[in-house]
C-alpha positions in Angstrom: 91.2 81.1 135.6 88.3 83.4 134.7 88.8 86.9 133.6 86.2 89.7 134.1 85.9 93.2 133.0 83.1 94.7 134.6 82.1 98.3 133.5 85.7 99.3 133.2 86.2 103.0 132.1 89.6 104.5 131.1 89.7 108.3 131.4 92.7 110.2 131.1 92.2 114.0 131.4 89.2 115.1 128.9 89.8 111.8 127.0 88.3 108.5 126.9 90.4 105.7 126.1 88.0 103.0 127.2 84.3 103.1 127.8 81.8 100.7 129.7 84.1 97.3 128.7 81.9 94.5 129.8 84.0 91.2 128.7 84.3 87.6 130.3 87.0 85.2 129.1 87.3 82.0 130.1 90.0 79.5 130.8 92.0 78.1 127.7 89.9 80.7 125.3 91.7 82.7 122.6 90.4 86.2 121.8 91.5 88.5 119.6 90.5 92.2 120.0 90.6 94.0 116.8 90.6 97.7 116.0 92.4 99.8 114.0 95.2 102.4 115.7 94.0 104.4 118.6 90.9 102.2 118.8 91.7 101.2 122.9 93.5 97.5 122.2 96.8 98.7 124.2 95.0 100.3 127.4 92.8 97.6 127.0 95.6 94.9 127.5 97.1 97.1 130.4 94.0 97.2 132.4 94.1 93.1 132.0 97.3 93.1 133.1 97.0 95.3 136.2 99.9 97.9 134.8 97.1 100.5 134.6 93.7 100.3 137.0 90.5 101.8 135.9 88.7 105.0 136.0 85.7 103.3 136.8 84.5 99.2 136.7 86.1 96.0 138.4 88.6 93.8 136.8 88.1 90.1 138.4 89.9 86.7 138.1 88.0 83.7 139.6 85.4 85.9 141.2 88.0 88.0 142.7 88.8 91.4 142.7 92.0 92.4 141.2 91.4 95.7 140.4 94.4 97.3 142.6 96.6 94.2 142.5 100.0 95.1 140.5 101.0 93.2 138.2 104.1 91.8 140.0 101.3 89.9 141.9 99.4 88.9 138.9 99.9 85.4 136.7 100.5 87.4 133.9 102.8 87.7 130.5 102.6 90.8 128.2 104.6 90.4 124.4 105.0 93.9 122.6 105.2 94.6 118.9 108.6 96.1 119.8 111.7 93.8 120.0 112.0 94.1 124.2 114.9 92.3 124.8 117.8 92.5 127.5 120.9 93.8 124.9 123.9 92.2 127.2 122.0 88.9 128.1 122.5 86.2 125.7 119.1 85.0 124.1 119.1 81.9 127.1 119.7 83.9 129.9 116.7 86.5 128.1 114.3 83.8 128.4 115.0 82.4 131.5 115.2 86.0 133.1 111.0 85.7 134.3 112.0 82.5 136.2 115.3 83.8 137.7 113.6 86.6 139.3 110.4 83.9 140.8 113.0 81.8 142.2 112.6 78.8 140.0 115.6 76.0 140.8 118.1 76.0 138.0 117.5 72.5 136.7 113.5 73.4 135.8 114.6 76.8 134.3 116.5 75.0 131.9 114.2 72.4 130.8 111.6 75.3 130.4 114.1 77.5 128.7 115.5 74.9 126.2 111.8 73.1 125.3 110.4 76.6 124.8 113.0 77.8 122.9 112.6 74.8 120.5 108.9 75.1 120.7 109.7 78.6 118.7 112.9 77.2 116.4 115.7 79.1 118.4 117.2 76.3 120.4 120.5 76.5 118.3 120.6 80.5 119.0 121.2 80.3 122.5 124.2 81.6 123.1 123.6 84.6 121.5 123.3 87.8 122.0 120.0 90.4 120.8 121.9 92.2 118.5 123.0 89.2 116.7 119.5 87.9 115.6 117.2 89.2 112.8 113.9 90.8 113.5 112.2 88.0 113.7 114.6 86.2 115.9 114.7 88.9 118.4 110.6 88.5 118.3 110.9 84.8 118.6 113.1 85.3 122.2 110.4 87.8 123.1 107.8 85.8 123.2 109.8 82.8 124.1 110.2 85.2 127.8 106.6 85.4 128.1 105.6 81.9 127.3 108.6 80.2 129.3 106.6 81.7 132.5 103.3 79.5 131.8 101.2 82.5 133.3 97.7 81.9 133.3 97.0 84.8 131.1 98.6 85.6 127.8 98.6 89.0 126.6 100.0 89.9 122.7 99.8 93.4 121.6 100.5 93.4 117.9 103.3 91.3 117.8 103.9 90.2 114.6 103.5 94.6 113.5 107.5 94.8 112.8 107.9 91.9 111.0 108.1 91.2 107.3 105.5 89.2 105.1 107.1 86.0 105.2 108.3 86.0 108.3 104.0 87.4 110.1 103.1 84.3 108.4 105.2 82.0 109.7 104.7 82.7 113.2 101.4 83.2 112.8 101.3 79.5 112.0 103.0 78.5 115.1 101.4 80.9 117.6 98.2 79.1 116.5 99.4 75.8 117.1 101.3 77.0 120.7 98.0 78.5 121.9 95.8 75.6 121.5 98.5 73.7 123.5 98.0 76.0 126.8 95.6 76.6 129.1 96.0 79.8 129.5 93.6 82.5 128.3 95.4 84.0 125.7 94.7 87.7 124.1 96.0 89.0 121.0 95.4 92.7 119.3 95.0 93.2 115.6 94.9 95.6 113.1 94.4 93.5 110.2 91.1 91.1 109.7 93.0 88.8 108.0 95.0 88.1 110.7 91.9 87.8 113.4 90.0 85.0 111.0 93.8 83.2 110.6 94.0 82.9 114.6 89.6 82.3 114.5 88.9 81.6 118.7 86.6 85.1 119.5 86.6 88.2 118.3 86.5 91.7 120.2 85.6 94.9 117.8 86.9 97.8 119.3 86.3 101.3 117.9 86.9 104.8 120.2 87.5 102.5 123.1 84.1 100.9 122.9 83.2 97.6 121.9 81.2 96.7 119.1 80.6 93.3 118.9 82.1 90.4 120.7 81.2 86.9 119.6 83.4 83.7 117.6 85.9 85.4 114.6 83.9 83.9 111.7 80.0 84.3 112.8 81.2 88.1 113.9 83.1 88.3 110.2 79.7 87.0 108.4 77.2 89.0 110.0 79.0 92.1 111.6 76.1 94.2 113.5 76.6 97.4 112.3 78.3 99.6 109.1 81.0 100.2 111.5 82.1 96.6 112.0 81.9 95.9 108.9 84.4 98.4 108.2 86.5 97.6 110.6 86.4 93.4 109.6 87.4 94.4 106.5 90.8 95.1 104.3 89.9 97.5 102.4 87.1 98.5 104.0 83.5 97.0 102.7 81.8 99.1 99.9 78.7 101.0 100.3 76.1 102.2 98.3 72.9 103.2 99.2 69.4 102.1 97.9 66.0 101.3 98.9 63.5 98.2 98.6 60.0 98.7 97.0 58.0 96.7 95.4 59.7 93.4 96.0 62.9 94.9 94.7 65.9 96.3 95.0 67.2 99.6 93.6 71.1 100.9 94.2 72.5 103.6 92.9 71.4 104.7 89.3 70.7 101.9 87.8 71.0 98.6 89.9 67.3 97.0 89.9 67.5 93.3 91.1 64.9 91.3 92.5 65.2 90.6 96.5 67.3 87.8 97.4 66.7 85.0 99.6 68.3 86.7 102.5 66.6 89.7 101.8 63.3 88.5 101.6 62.1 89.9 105.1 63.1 93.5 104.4 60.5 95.9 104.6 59.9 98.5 101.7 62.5 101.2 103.3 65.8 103.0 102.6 68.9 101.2 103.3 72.8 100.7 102.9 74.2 97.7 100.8 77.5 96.4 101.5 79.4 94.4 99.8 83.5 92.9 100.2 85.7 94.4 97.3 86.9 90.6 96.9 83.2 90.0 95.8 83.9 93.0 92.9 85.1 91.4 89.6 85.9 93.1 86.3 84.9 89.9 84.7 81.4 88.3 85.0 81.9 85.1 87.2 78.6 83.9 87.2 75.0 83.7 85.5 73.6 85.5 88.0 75.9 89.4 88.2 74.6 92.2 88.1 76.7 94.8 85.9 77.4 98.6 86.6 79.5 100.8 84.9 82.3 102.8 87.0 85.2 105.0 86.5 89.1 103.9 86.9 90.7 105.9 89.5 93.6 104.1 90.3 95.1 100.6 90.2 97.0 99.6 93.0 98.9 96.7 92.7 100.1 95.0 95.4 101.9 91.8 94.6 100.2 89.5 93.1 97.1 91.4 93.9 95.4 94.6 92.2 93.1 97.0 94.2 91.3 99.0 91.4 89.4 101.9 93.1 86.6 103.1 91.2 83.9 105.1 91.2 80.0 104.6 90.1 77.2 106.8 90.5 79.4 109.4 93.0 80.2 106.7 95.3 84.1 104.7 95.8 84.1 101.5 95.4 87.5 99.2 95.4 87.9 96.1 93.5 90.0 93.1 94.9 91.3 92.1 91.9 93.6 88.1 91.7 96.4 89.3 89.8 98.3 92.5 88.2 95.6 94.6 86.1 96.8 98.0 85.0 93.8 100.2 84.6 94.1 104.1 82.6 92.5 106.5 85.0 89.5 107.9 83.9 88.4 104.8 81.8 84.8 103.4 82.4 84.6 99.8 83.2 82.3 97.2 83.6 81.8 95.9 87.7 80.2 92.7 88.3 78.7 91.8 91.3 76.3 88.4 92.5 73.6 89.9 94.1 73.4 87.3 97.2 76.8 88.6 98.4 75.0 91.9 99.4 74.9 93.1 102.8 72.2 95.1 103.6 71.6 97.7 106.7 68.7 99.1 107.9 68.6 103.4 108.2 70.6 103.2 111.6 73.8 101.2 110.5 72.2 98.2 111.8 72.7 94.8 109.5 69.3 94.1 108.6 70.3 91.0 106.4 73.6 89.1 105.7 74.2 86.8 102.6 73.6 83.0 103.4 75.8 80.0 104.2 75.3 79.4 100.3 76.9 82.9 99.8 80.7 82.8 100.5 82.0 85.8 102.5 
């Protein structure tokens, strides 16, 4: 099965939810769309499911024009980040409901019901009902529903969202290893880029219900188009400052003055915007090579084993990724080092005009 959004707008009232989607997926491919909230990924997933039509465009599968077909008619299966469960079926008779209602003979539905239930570690919760199973257990016979139907396309809007830490990773871990198993083409919304390079397959950026960039996770994560990806395929967002190139040089804020590097050889003597990941900000040199500026504590976040030290140098915010728990006094001044060939650099109009090397780890 092929699926094709061609010029498909979404306008409701004065507002556009989606606008000139142009996407082709193929058979067996994993995408994940991400945007943060209100970026389009839910109407998206409805106009590929045929529970909303288009404003404007043609949605196709196989060459065919589905645009008005329900989604009754469709082979499709939808997984929510909410735990959509019957509450008075028992967590067997939940899963098997898709196949009960398409008339599948009773000695199938319960070989599909009890290897997919196994497939996602609840074949000894069976006889249970939804309001006897954690969080993630209710999750688990949620998408247990959708995959039991083997529908040639796979929709998962944010569905690990509800759960705790422990428990995203986990599944995270076996979604990965159930979709490469299928055929199906299988599409998952994000708001976290950690999450979209974990599942890796493509990548859809969605901002304001246009899309960005399209192209596989990691190339899209290494050389995001534009200031705005960037932003988005990062957590916390990439740090910017802005500089110029002249003589052969490079000059950044106040007092940054570093000779071009390799990937930044081409760049014409112009102003720009260098970006750079905050887990590429240390408050320790790390290498021969940093460059050194001097910024001002404004808080230290610490989240588990982590410390996200927000700073600021030369009137700009910059946050620090920091391995480990650092407590920082607010207002001190502190020493940031930074490797100059983990720069980012984009030309006048957002656009990336240079992106560190395969030598450069990003």
């Amino acid at each position: 099965m092929g699926l094709l959004l061609e010029g498909v707008d979404k306008i409701v009232g004065r507002e556009i939810h989606l606008k000139d989607i142009q996407l082709e997926l193929a058979t067996g491919s994993r995408t994940v769309i991400l945007g943060r909230t209100l970026a389009g990924k839910t109407s998206l997933l409805r106009l590929m499911a045929g529970l909303d039509k288009p404003t404007h465009g043609r949605v196709l599968e196989d060459g065919r024009d589905v645009t008005k077909v329900t989604v009754r008619k469709r082979s499709v299966a939808m997984v929510y980040q909410q735990f959509i469960n019957y509450p008075s079926l028992t967590v067997y008779d939940n899963i098997a409901s898709p196949l009960k209602l398409a008339g599948i003979p009773k000695t199938e539905i319960d070989t599909r019901v009890r290897r997919t239930a196994a497939m996602l570690h609840i074949d000894n919760l069976l006889d249970r009902l939804p309001s006897e199973l954690s969080g993630g257990q209710q999750q688990r016979t949620a998408i247990a529903r959708a995959l039991v139907k083997e529908s040639r396309l796979l929709l998962l809007d944010e569905p690990l969202v509800n759960l705790d830490y422990k428990l995203r990773e986990e599944l995270r871990v076996e979604l990965q290893q159930i979709f490469q198993q299928r055929d199906a083409i299988v599409v998952y919304t994000t708001t976290e880029p950690a999450e979209a390079l974990m599942l890796g397959g493509d990548i859809v950026v969605l901002d304001e219900g246009r899309m960005l960039q399209v192209g596989p996770t990691a190339q899209v994560y290494r050389r995001p188009a534009t200031t705005r990806v960037a932003e988005i395929f990062s957590d916390p967002p990439i740090n910017f400052l802005p500089g110029k190139v002249h003589q052969g040089r490079a000059h950044l804020g106040k007092d940054i003055h570093m000779p071009l590097q390799q990937h930044m050889q081409g760049l014409a003597e112009s102003d720009y915007t260098f970006g750079v990941r905050c887990n590429h900000l240390c408050i320790a040199p790390s290498g021969a090579d940093d460059i050194q500026l001097r910024a001002v504590v404004e808080l230290s976040e610490i989240n588990g084993s982590e410390t996200f030290i927000h700073v600021v140098y030369d009137g700009h915010r910059l946050v620090i990724q920091h391995n480990g728990v650092q407590q920082l006094k607010i207002g001190r001044e502190v020493p940031v080092y930074v490797n100059p060939c983990q720069f980012f650099v984009f030309d006048a109009a957002g656009r990336l005009a240079a992106a560190p090397g395969e030598a450069c780890r990003v």
